[in-house]
C-alpha positions in Angstrom: 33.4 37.8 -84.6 36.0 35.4 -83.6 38.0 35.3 -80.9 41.3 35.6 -82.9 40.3 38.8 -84.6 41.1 41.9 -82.7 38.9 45.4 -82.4 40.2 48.1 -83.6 41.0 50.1 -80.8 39.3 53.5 -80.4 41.0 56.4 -81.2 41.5 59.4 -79.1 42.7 61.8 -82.0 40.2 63.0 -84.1 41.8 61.3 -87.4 38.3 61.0 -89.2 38.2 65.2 -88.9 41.1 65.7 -89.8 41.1 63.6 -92.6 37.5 65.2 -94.1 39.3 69.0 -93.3 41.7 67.9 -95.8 39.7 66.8 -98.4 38.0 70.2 -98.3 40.9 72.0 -98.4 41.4 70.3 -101.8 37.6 71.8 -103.3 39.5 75.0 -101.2 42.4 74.9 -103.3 40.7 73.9 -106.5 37.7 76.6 -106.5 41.1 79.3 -105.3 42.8 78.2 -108.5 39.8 78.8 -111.0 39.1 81.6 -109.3 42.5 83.3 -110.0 42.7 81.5 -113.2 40.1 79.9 -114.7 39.3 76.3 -116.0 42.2 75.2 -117.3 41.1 71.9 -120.2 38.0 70.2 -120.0 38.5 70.5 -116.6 34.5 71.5 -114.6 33.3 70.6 -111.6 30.2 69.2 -110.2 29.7 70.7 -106.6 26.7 69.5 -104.2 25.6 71.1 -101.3 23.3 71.0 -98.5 20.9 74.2 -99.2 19.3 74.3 -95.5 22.6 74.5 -93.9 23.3 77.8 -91.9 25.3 80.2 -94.1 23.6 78.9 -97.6 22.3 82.3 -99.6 20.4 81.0 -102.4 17.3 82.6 -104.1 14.3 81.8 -102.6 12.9 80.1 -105.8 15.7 77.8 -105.5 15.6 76.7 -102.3 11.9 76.1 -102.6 12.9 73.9 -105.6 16.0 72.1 -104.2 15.1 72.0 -100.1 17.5 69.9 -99.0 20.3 69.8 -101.7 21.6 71.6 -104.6 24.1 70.4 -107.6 25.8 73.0 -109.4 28.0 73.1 -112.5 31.1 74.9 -112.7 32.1 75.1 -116.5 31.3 77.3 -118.9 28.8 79.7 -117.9 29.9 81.4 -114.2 30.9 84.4 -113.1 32.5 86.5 -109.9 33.7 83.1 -108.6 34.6 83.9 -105.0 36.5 81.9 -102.3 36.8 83.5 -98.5 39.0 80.9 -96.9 38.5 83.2 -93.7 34.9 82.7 -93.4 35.0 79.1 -94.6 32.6 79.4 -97.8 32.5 80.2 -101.6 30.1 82.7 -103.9 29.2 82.4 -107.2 27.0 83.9 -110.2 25.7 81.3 -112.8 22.3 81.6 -114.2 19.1 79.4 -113.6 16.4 79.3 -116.6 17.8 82.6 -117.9 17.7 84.4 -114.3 21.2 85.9 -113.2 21.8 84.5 -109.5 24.8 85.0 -106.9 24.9 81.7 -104.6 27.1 81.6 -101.2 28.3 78.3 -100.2 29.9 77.4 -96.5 32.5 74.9 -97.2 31.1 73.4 -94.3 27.7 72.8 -96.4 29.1 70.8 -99.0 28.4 66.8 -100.0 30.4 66.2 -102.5 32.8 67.2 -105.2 33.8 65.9 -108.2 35.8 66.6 -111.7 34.2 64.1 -114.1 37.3 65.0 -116.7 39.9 63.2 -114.6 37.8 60.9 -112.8 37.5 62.7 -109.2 35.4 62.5 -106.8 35.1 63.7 -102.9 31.5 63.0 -100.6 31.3 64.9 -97.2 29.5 63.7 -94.1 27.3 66.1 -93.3 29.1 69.1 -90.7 27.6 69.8 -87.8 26.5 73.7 -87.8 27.2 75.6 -84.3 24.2 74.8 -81.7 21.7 77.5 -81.4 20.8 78.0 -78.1 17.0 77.0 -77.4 14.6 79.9 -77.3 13.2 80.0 -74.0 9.8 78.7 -73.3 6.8 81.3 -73.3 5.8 82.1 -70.3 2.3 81.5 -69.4 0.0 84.1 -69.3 -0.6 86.1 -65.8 -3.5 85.4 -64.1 -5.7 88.4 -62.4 -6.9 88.2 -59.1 -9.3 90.1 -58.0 -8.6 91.9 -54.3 -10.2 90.2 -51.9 -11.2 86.6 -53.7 -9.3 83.6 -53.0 -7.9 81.6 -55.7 -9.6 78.1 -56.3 -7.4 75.0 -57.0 -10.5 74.1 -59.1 -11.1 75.5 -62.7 -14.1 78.0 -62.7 -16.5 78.2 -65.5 -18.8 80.8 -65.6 -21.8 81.3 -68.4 -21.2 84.2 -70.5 -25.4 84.2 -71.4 -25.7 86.6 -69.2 -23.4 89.3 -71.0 -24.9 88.3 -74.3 -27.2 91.3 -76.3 -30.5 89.9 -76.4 -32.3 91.3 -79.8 -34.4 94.2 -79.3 -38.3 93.2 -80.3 -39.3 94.7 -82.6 -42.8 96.9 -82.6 
């Protein structure tokens, strides 16, 4: 880098988020407007999301087949299209190989967008889901001490060939 050319200096407002919140509003407001009204055109989207992200309800067969993400088609063939701007994620009904399914989709879980008829296209970074809090460690398992035995720093091993059945002979 030379010395003329200047860094960018880092910014302390979050412009980046701000900017990718507004770019989902727009798959917000678009998926709001079919869902009141329909496809208006040729108009269909093309909608990919992250199917392991918390919040993504998708059959089981589905996930199996598409573990970490999912393209769906929003044209012809959907149904009980969905948007719950409060809780920040979409449902919808389309069928896979014949099978009737209802998908729910956090906004939050989405890569990308697009509306091939007029050329338009949005990719997501991935969101970062809320931190679970760690489970805590298992404890170890209690240790019984007999009354009046002292407890060795050293591991004892004792033979178990004494407790074993010896087979009875036989007359």
């Amino acid at each position: 880098m030379d010395d003329k050319e200047e860094r960018q200096p880092e910014s302390l407002l979050p412009y980046d988020e701000w900017a990718e919140e507004a770019q989902r509003l727009v798959v917000v407001r678009a998926l709001q407007r079919v869902a009141e009204a329909g496809l208006p055109g040729d108009h269909h989207f093309f909608l990919t999301f992250r199917t392991g992200h918390p919040g993504v309800v998708v059959p089981s067969r589905l996930r199996a087949q598409y573990p970490q993400e999912m393209t769906i088609v929003l044209q012809h063939q959907f149904w009980d299209l969905r948007v719950d701007e409060a809780h920040g994620a979409f449902s919808v009904g389309l069928s896979f190989g014949g099978v009737p399914s209802t998908l729910t989709v956090p906004f939050a879980a989405l890569a990308g967008f697009a509306d091939p008829q007029v050329r338009f296209g949005l990719r997501f970074r991935p969101a970062e889901p809320a931190a679970q809090p760690e489970p805590p460690a298992p404890e170890p398992p209690p240790t019984a001490v007999v009354p009046g035995s002292e407890a060795s720093a050293a591991p004892q091993v004792v033979s178990l060939e004494a407790f074993r059945r010896r087979p009875t002979p036989k007359e």
